[in-house]
Every structure is written in C-alpha cells, then in structure tokens.
N, CA, C and O atoms as CSV, one atom per row, in Angstrom:
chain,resi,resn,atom,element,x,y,z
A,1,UNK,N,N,-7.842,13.566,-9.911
A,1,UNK,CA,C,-6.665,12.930,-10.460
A,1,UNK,C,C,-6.571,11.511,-9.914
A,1,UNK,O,O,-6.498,11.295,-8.704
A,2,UNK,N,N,-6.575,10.578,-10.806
A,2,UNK,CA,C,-5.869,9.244,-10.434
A,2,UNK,C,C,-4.841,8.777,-9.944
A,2,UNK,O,O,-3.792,8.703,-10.585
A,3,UNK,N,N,-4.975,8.367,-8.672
A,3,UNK,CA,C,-4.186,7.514,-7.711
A,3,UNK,C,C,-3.127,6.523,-8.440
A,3,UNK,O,O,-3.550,5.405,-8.735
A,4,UNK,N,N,-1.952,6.808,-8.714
A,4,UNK,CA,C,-0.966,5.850,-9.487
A,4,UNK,C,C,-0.847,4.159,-8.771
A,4,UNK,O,O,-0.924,3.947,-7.561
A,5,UNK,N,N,-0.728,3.520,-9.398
A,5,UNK,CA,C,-0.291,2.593,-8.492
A,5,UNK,C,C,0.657,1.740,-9.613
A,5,UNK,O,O,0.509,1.884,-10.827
A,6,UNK,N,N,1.768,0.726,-8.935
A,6,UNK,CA,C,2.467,-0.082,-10.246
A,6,UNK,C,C,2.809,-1.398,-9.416
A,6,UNK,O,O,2.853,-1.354,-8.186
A,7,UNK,N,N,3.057,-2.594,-10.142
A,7,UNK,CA,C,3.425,-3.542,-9.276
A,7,UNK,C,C,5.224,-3.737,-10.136
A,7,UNK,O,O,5.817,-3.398,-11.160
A,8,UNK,N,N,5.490,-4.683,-8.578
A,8,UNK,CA,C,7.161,-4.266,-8.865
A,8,UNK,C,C,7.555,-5.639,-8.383
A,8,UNK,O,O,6.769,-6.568,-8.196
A,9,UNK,N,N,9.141,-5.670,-8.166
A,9,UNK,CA,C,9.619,-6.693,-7.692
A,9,UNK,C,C,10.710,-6.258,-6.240
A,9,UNK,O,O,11.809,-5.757,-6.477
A,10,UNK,N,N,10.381,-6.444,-5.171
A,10,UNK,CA,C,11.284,-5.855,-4.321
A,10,UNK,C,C,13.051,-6.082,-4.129
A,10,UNK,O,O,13.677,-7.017,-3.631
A,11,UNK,N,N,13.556,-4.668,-4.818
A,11,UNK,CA,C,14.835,-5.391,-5.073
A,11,UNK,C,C,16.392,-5.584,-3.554
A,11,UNK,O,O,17.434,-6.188,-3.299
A,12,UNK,N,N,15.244,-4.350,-2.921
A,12,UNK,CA,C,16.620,-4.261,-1.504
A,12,UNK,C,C,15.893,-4.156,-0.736
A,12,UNK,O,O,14.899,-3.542,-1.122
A,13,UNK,N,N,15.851,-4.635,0.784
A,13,UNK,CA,C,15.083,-4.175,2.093
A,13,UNK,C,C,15.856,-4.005,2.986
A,13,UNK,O,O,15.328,-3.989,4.098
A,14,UNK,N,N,16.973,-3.862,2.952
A,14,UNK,CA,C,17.946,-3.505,4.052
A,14,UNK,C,C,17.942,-2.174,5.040
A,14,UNK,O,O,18.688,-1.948,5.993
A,15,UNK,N,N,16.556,-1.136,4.360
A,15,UNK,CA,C,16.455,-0.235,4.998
A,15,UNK,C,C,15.568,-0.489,6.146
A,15,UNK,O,O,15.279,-1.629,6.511
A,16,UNK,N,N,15.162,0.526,6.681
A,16,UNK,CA,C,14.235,0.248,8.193
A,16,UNK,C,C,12.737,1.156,7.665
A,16,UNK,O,O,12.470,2.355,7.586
A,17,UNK,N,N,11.981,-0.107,7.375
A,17,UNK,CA,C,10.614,0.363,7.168
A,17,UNK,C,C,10.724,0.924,5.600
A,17,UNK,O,O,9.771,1.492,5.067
A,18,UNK,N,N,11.907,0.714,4.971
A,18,UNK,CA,C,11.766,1.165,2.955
A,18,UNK,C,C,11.715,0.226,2.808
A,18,UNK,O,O,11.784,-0.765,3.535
A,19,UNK,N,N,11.479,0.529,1.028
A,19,UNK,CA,C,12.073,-0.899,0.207
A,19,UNK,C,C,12.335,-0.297,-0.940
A,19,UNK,O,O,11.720,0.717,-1.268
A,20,UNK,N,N,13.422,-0.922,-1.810
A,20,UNK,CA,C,13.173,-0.261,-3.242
A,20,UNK,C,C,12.587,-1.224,-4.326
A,20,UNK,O,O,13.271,-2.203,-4.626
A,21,UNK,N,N,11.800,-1.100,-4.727
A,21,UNK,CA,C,10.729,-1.824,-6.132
A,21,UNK,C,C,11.194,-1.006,-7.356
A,21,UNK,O,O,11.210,0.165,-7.736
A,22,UNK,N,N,11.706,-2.711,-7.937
A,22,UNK,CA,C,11.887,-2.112,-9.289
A,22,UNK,C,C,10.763,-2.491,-10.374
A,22,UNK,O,O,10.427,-3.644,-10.644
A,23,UNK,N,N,10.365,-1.596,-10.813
A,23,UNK,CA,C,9.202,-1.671,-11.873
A,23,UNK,C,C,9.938,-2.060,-13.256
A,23,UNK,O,O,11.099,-1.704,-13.461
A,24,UNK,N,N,9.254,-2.755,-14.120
A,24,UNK,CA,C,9.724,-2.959,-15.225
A,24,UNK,C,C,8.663,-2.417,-16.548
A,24,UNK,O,O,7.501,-2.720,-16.279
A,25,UNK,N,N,8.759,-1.871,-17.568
A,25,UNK,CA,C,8.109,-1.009,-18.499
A,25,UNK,C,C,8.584,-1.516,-19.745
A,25,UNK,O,O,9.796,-1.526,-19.961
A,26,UNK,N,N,7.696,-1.977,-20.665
A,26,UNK,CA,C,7.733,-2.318,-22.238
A,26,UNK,C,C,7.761,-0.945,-23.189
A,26,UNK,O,O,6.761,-0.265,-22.959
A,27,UNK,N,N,8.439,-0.490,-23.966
A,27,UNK,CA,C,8.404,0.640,-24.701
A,27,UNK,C,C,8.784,0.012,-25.539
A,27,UNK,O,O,9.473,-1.000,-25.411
A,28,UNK,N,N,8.317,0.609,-26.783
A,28,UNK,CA,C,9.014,0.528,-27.844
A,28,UNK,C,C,10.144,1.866,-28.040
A,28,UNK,O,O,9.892,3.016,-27.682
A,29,UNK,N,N,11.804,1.291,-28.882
A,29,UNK,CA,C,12.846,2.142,-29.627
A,29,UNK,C,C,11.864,3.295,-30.796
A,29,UNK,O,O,11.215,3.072,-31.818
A,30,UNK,N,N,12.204,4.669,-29.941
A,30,UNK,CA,C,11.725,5.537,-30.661
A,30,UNK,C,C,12.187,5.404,-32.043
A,30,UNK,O,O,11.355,5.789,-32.864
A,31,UNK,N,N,13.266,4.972,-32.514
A,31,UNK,CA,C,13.698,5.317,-33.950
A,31,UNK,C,C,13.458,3.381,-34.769
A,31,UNK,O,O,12.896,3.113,-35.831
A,32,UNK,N,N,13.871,2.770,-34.152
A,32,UNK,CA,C,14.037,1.138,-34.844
A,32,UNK,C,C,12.311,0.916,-33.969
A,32,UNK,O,O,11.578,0.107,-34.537
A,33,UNK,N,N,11.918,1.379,-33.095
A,33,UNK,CA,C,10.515,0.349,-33.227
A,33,UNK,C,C,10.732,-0.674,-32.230
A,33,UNK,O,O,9.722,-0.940,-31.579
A,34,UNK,N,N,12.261,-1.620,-31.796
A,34,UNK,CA,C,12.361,-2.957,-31.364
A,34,UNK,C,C,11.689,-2.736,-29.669
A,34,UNK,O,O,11.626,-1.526,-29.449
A,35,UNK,N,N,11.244,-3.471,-28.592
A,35,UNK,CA,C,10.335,-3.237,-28.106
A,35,UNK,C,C,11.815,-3.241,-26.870
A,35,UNK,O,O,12.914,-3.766,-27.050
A,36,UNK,N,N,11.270,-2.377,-25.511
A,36,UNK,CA,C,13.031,-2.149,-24.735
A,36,UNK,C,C,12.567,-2.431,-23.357
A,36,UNK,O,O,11.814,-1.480,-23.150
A,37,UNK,N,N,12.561,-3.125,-22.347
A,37,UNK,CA,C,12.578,-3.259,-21.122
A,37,UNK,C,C,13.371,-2.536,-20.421
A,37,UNK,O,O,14.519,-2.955,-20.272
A,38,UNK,N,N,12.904,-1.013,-19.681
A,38,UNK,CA,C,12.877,-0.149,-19.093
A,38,UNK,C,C,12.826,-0.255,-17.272
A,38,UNK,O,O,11.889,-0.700,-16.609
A,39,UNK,N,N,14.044,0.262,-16.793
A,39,UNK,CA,C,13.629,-0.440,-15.062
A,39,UNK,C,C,13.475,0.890,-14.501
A,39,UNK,O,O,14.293,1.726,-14.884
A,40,UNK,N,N,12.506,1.284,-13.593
A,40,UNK,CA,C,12.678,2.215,-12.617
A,40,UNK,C,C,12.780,1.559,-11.335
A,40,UNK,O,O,12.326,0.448,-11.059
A,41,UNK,N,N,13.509,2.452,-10.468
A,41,UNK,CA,C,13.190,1.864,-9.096
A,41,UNK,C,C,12.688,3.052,-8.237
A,41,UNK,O,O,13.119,4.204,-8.278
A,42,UNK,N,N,11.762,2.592,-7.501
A,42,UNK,CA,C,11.374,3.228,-6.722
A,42,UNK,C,C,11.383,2.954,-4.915
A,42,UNK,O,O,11.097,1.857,-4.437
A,43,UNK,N,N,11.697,3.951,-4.220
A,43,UNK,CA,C,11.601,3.611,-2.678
A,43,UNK,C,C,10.101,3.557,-2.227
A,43,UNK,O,O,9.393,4.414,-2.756
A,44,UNK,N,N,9.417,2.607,-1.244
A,44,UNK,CA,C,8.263,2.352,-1.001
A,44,UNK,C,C,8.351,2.191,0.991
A,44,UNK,O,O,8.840,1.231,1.586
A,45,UNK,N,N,7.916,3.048,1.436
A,45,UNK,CA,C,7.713,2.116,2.755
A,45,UNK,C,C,6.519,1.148,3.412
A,45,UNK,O,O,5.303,1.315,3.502
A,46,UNK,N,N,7.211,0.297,3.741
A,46,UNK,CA,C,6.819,-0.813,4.431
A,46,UNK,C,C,6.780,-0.933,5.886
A,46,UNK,O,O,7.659,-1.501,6.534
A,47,UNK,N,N,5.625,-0.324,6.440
A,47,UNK,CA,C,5.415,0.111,8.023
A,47,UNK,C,C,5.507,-1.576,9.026
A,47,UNK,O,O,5.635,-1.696,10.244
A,48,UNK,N,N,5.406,-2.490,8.153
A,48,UNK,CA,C,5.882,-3.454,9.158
A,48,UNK,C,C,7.224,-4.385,8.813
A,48,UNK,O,O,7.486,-5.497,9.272
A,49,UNK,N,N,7.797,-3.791,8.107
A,49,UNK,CA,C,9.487,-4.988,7.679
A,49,UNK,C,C,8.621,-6.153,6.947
A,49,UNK,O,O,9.429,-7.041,6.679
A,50,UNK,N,N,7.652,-6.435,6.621
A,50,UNK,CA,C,7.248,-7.307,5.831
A,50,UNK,C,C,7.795,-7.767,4.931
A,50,UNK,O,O,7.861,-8.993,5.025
A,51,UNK,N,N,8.410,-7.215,3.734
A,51,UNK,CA,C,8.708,-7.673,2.335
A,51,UNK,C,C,10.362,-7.713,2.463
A,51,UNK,O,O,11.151,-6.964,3.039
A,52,UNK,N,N,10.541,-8.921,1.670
A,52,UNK,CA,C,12.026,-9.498,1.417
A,52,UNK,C,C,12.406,-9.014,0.082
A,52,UNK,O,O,11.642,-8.438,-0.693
A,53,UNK,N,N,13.816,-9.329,-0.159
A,53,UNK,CA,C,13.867,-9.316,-1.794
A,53,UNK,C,C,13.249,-10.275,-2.565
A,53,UNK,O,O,13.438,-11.482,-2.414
A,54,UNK,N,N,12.585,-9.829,-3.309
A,54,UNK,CA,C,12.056,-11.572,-4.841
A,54,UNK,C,C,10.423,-11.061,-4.502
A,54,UNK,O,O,9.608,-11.268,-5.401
A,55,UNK,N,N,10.050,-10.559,-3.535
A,55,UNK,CA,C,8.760,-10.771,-3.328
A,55,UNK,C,C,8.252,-9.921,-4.161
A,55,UNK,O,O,8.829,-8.847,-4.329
A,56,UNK,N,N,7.036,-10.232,-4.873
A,56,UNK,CA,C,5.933,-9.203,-6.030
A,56,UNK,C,C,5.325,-8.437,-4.987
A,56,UNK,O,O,4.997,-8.736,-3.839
A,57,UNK,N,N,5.234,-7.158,-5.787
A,57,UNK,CA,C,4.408,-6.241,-4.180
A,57,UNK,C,C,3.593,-4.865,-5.288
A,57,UNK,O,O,3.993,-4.590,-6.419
A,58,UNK,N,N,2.681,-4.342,-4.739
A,58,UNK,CA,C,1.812,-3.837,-5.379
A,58,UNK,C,C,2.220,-2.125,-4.373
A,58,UNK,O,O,2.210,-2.074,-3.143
A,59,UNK,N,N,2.492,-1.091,-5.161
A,59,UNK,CA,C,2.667,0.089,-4.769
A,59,UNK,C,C,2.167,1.147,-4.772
A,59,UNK,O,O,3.173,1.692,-5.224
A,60,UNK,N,N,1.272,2.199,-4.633
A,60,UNK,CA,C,0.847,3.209,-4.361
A,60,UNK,C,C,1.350,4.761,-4.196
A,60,UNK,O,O,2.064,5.086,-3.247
A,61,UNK,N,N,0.977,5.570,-5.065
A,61,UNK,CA,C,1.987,6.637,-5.130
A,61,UNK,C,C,1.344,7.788,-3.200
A,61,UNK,O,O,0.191,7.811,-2.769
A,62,UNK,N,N,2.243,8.311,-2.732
A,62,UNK,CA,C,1.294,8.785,-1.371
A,62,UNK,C,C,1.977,10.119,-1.372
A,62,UNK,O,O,2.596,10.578,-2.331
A,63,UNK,N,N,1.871,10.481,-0.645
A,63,UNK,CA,C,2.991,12.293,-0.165
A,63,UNK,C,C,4.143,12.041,0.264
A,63,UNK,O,O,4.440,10.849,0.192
A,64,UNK,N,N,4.563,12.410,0.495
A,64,UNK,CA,C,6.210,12.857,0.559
A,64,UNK,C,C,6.513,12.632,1.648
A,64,UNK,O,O,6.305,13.491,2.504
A,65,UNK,N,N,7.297,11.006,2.092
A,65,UNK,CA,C,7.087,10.579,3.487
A,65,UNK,C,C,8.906,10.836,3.718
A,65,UNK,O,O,9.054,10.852,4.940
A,66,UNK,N,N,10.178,11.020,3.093
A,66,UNK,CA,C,11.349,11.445,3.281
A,66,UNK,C,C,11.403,12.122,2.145
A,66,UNK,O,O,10.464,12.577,1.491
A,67,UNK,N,N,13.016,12.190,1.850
A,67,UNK,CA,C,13.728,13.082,0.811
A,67,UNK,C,C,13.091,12.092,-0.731
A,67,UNK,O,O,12.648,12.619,-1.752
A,68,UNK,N,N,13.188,10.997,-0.548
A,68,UNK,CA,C,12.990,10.168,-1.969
A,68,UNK,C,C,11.867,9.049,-1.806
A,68,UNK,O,O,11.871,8.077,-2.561
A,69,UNK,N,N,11.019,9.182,-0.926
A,69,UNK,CA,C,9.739,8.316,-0.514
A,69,UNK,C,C,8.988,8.865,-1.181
A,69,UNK,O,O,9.033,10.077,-1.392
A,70,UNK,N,N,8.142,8.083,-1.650
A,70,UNK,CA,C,6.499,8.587,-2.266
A,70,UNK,C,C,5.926,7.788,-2.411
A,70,UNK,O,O,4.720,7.974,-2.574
A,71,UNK,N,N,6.481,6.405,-2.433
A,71,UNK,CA,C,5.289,5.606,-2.487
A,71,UNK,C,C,4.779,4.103,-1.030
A,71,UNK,O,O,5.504,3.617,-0.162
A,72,UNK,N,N,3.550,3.857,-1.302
A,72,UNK,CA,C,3.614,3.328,-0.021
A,72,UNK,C,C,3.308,1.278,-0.530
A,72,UNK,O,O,3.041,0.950,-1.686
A,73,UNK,N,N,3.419,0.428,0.435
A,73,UNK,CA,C,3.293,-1.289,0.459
A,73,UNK,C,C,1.883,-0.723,0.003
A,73,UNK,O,O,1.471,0.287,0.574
A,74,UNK,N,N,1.020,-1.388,-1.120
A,74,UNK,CA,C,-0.324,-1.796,-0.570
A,74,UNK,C,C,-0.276,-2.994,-0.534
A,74,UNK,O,O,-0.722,-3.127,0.606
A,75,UNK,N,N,-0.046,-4.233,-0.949
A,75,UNK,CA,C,-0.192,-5.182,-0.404
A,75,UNK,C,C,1.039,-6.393,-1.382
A,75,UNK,O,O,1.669,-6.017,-2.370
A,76,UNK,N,N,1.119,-7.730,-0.829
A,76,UNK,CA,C,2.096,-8.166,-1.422
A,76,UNK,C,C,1.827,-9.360,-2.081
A,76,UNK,O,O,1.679,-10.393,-1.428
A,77,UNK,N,N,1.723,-9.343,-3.601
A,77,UNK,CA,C,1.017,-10.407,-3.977
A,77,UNK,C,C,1.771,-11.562,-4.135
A,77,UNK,O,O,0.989,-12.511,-4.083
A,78,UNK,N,N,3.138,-12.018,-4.336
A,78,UNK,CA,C,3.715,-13.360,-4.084
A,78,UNK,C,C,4.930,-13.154,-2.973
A,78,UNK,O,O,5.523,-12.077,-2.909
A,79,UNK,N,N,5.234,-14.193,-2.160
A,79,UNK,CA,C,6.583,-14.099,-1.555
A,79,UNK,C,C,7.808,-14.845,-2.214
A,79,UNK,O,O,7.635,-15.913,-2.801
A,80,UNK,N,N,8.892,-14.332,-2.115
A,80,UNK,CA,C,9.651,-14.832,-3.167
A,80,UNK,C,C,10.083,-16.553,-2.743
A,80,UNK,O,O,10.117,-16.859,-1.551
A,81,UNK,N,N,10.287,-17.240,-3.451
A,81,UNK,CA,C,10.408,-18.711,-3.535
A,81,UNK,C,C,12.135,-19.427,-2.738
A,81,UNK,O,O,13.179,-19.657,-3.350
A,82,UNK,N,N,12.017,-19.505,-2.114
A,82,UNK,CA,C,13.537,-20.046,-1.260
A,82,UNK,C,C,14.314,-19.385,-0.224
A,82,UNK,O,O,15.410,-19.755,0.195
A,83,UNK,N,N,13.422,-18.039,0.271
A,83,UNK,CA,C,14.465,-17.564,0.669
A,83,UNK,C,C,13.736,-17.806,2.542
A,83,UNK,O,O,14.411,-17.469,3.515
C-alpha cells in the first residue's frame, strides 16, 4: 500500500510539537459540475517547533501518534513571508 502524503499550508502551531495543515482539494459539484475548493485539516507533528503559520509544508500519513495525530513534518518547502 502507498504511503499518502499531501502538501498543505500550516494553519495553527500553538500546540507543542503539532501543527494543523490545511490541505486544499479541487472537486468538481456532483450535480452542476462547477469546480469546489474543499479544505481538510489535518494535525501533523513537528518534533522540532519548526513550522509557523503561512509556511508550505509537505506531510506524511504515519501511525497513530495521539487521539487525532497521524500524520508526520516531512519537510517544509516555503517559510511564510513577514512573519
């Protein structure tokens, strides 16, 4: 089975060692067709406090590290701009 992975935008880091990444998804409206920007968020930990909010970060689905963890930092491809 294939290793999931998704890239996201980190939307909160206020936790200790999480983050939550929100992924964004193009679907099309099952009935009209018009195309719908879809957000999940997901919790990710980040074993060194690395990532801020704004920053692009690349995620990895892993085992079951709390109650709502599953996925882990793999690496962070932009840092966000001003902060």
């Amino acid at each position: 089975m294939a290793v999931k992975e998704r890239i996201g935008t980190v939307v909160s880091s206020k936790m200790d060692k999480t983050v939550v990444v929100a992924v964004e998804t193009r679907v099309p409206h099952p009935k009209y067709g018009k195309t719908m920007v879809q957000t999940r968020r997901y919790k990710a930990h980040d074993e060194d406090n690395n990532c801020n909010e704004g920053d692009r970060v690349r995620i990895r689905e892993s085992r079951p590290l709390s109650k709502e963890k599953r996925w882990v930092i793999v690496e962070t491809l932009s840092h966000a701009s001003g902060v």
